[in-house]
C-alpha positions as CSV (number, residue, x, y, z in Angstrom):
1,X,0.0,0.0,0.0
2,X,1.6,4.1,-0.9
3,X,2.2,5.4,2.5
4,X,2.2,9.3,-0.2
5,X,0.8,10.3,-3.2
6,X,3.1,12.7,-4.5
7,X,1.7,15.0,-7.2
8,X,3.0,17.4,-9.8
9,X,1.3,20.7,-10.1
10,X,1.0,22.4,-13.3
11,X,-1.0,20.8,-16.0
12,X,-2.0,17.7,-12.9
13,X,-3.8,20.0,-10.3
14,X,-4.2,23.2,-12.5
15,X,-4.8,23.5,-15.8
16,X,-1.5,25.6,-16.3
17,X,-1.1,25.9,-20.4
18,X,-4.8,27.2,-20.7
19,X,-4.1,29.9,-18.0
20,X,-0.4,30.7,-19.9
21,X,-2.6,30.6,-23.0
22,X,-5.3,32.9,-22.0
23,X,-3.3,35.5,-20.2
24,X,-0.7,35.6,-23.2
25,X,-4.3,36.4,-25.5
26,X,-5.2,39.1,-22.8
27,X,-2.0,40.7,-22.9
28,X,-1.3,40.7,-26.3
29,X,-4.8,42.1,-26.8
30,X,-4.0,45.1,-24.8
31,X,-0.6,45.4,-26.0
32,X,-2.2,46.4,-29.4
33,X,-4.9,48.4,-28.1
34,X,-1.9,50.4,-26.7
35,X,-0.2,50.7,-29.6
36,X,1.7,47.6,-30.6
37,X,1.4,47.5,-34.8
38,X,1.4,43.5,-35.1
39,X,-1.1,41.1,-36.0
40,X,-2.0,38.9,-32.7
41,X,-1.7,35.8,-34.1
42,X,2.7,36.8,-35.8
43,X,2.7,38.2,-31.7
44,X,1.2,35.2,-29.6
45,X,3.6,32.9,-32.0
46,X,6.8,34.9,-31.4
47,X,6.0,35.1,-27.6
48,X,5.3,31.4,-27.5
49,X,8.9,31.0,-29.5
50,X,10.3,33.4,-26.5
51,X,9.2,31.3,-23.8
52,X,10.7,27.9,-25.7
53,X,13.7,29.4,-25.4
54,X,13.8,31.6,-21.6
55,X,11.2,29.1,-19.9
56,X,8.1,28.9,-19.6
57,X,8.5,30.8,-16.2
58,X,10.6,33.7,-17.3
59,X,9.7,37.3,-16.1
60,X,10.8,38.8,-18.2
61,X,9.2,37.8,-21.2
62,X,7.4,40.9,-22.2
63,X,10.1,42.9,-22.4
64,X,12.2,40.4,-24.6
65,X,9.1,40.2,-26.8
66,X,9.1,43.9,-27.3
67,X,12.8,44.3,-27.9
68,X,12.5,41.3,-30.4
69,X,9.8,43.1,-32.5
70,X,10.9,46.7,-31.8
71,X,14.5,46.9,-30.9
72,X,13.4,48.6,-27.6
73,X,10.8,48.5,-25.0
74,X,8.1,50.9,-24.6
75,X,6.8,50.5,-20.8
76,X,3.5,52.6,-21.7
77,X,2.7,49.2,-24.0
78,X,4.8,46.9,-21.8
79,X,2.8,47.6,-18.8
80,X,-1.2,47.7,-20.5
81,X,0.4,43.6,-21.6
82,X,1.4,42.9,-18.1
83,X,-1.8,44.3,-15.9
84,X,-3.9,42.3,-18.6
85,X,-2.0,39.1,-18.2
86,X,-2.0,38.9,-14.5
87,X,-5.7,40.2,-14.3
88,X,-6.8,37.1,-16.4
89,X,-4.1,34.5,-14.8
90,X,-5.7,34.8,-11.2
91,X,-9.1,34.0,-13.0
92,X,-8.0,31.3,-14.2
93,X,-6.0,29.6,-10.9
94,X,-8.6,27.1,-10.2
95,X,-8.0,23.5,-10.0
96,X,-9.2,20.9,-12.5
97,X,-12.4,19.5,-12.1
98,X,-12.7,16.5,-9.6
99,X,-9.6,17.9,-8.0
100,X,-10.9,19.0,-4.2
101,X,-12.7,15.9,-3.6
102,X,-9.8,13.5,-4.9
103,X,-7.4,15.3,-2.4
104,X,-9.9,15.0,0.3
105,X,-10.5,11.2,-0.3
106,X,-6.8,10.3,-0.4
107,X,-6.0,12.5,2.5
108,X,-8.0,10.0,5.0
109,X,-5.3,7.3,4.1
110,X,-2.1,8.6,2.3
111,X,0.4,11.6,2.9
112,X,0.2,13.7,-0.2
113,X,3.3,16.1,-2.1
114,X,3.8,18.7,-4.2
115,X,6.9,17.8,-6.7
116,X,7.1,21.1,-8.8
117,X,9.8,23.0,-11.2
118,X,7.9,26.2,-10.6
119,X,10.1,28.6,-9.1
120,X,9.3,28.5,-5.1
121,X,7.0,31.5,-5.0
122,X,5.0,30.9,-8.1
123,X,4.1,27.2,-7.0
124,X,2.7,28.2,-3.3
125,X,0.8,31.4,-4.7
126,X,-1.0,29.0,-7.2
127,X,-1.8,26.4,-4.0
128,X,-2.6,29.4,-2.5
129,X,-5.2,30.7,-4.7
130,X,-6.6,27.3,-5.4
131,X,-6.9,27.5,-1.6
132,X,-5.7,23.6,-1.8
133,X,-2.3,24.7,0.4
134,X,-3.1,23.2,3.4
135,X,-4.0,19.2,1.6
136,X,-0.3,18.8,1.4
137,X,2.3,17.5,4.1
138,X,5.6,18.5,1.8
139,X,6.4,20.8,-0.9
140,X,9.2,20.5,-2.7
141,X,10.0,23.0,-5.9
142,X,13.2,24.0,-8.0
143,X,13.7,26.5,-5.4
144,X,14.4,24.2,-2.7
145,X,16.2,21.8,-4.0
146,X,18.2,23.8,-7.2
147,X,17.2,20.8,-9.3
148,X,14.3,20.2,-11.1
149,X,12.8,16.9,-12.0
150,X,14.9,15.5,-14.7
151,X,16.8,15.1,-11.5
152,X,16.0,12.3,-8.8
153,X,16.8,15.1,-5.9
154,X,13.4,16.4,-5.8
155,X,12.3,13.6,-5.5
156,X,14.7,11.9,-2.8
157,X,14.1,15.5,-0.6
158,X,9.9,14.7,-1.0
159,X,10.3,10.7,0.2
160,X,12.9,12.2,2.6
161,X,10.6,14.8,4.4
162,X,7.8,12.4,4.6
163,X,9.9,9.6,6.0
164,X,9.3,6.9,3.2
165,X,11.1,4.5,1.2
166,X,10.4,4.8,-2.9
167,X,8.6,1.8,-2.5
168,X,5.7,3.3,-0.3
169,X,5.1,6.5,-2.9
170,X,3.3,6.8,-6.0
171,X,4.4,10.0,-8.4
172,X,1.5,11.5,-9.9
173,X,2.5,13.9,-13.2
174,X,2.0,15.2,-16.9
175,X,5.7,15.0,-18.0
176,X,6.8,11.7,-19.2
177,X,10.0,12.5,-19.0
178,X,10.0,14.3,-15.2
179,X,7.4,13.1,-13.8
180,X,7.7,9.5,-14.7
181,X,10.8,8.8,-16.0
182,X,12.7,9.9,-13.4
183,X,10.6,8.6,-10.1
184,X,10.5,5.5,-12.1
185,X,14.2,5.3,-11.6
186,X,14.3,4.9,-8.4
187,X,11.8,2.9,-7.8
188,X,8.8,5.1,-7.0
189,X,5.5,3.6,-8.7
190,X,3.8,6.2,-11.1
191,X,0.6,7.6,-12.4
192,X,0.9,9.7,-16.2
193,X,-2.2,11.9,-16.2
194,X,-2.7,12.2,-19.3
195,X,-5.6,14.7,-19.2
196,X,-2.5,17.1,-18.7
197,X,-0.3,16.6,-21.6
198,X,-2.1,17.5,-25.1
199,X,0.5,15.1,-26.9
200,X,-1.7,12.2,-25.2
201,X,1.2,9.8,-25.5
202,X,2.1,6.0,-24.3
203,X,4.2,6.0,-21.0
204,X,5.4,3.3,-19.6
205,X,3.7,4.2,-16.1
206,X,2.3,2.0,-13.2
207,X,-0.9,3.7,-14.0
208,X,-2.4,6.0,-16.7
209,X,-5.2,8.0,-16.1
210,X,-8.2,10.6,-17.8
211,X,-9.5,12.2,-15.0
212,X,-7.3,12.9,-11.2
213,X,-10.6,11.1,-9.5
214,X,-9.6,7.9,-11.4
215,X,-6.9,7.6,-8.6
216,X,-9.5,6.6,-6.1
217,X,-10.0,3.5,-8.5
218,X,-6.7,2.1,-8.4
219,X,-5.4,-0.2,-5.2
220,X,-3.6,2.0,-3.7
């Protein structure tokens, strides 16, 4: 029996790419009503471009956009993009459907994790506004540890904290790669969700899954 469930956040717990998506559409919206003399679709694809290359997280995106396509950065349109991007990313930190009352079943019986690259700030204030903070025993992110998850440290720091062997945790996650992959490796059983990862492809996980309540079907 998993003494932990240990779950990755973005894109398992909170729809993350649809939230990037539609506050990226906001801001680049305002951005032109500002000003900006770009079509929104050349814009959203060279910001998308910007973000392959700095991270998805990067802060600093806006202003690497508009030195891209201007050779400079005007703050009067730099800062009508960033008050419409984070007014429409807090409306869209909620969690995925099914996602309270799954947490609340397996909390009766199993420790539960946070494994997360988001920088440490980023990946509290989204547990925060989800208001699902207080589910989770550890959280470990890529500012605690200085690795993230194509590393097994995260993940030896998360079974460390609860006091588990890999044996007694199953890894819950999106990325193949990360989140399976790499728990896989030393020994931790997994779950892919692949209602997370829009490339909907084969892992070679414990368990695959459609929907986060489908955890309260498997023998855990």
């Amino acid at each position: 029996m998993a003494k932990a469930i240990l779950f990755d956040l973005d894109n398992t717990l909170v729809d993350f790419m649809a939230m990037k998506r539609k506050s990226c559409e906001a801001a680049i919206d305002e951005m032109i009503s500002a000003g900006l003399k770009m079509k929104k679709e050349d814009a959203l694809k060279i910001l998308f471009e910007l973000y392959d290359k700095y991270g998805i997280e990067y802060k600093q995106i806006f202003q690497k956009f508009l030195q891209k396509i201007e050779g400079k950065i005007d703050y009067r349109i730099l800062s009508h993009g960033i008050v419409a991007y984070r007014r429409i990313k807090v409306s869209y930190l909620y969690p995925y459907p099914n996602v309270i009352p799954t947490l609340l079943e397996l909390k009766k019986k199993h420790k539960l994790a946070i494994i997360s690259d988001a920088p440490r700030m980023r990946a509290w204030m989204r547990l925060s506004a989800m208001k699902i903070d207080n589910f989770f025993d550890v959280v470990i992110t890529s500012g605690d540890v200085k690795r993230k998850k194509n590393s097994v440290i995260p993940f030896r720091a998360a079974l460390k904290q609860l006091g588990i062997k890999p044996e007694e945790a199953l890894m819950v996650g999106d990325w193949i790669e990360r989140d399976i992959n790499t728990a896989k490796s030393i020994g931790i059983k997994t779950c892919y969700a692949r209602y997370g990862n829009e490339e909907k492809r084969a892992s070679e996980a414990d368990y695959e899954i459609d929907d986060i309540k489908d955890l309260l079907k498997l023998e855990l």
